[in-house]
C-alpha positions in Angstrom: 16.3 22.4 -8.6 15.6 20.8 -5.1 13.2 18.0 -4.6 11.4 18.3 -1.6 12.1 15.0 0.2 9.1 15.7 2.8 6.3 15.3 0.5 3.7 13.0 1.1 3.8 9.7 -1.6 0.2 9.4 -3.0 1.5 4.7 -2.2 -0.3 3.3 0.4 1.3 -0.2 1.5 -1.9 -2.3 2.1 -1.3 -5.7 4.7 -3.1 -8.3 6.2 -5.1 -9.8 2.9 -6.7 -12.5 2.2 -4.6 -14.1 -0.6 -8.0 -14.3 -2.5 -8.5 -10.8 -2.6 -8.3 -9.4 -6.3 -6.9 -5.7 -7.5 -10.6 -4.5 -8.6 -11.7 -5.3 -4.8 -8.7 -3.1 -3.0 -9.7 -0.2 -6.3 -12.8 -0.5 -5.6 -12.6 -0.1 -1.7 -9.9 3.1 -2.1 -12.3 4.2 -4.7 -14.4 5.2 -2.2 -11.8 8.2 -1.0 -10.4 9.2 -4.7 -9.3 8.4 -7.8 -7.2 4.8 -7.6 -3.9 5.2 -10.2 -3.0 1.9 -9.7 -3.5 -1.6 -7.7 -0.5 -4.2 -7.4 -1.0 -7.1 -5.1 2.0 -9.5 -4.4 0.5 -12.7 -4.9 0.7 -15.2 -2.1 2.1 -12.3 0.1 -1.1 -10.7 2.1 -0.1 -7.2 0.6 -0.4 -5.2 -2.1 0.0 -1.4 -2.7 -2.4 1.3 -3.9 -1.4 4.6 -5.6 -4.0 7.2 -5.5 -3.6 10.2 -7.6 -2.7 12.7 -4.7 -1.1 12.3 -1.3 -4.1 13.6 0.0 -6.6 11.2 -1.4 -4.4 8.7 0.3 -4.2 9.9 3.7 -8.3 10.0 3.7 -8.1 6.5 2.5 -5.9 5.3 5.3 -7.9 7.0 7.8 -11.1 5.8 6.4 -10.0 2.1 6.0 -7.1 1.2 8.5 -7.9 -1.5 10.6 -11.6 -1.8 9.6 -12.9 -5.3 8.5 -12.1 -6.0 4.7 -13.0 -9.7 4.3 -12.8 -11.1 7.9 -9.7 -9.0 8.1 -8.9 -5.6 9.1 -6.7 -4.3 6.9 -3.1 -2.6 7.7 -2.5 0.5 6.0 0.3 3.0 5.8 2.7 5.1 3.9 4.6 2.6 1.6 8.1 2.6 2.1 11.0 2.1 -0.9 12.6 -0.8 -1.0 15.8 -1.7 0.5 18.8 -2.6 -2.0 19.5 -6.1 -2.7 22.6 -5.9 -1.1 21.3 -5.5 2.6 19.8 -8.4 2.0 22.5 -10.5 1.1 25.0 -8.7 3.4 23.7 -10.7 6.9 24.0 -14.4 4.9 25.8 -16.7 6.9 26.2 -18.7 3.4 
């Protein structure tokens, strides 16, 4: 069976925080536009990422909430991205 690559991811990357904002804040903000699976922010970062339960849900919430004012910040949101290997990490040290 072939997976169909193209489909939307219900992840939305979520940048420019506050480093005091909590996970039932950003759930209860993308609340607003579905139901929120999960909430993960990276502590001491300034992002986080929010699964809603379909790709849908998360496209309204991006358009509803990108770049409005989300505690003296407008928030940055878009499609979240996997993450790289390790390797291409490692693979421009000078050390």
């Amino acid at each position: 069976m072939k997976s169909d690559i193209s489909r939307p991811d219900p992840i939305r990357y979520v940048g420019n925080l506050k480093y005091s904002v909590t996970n039932d804040q950003l759930s209860e903000i993308f609340g607003n536009y579905g139901e929120v699976k999960s909430v993960n922010i990276i502590e001491g970062k300034g992002f986080g990422f929010v699964e809603m339960s379909t790709p849908e849900e998360a496209g309204k919430a991006k358009d509803g909430l990108n770049d409005t004012d989300f505690e003296g910040r407008p928030l940055k949101i878009d499609e979240a991205r996997p993450p790289r290997p390790r390797s291409e990490y490692q693979s421009n040290s000078r050390y």
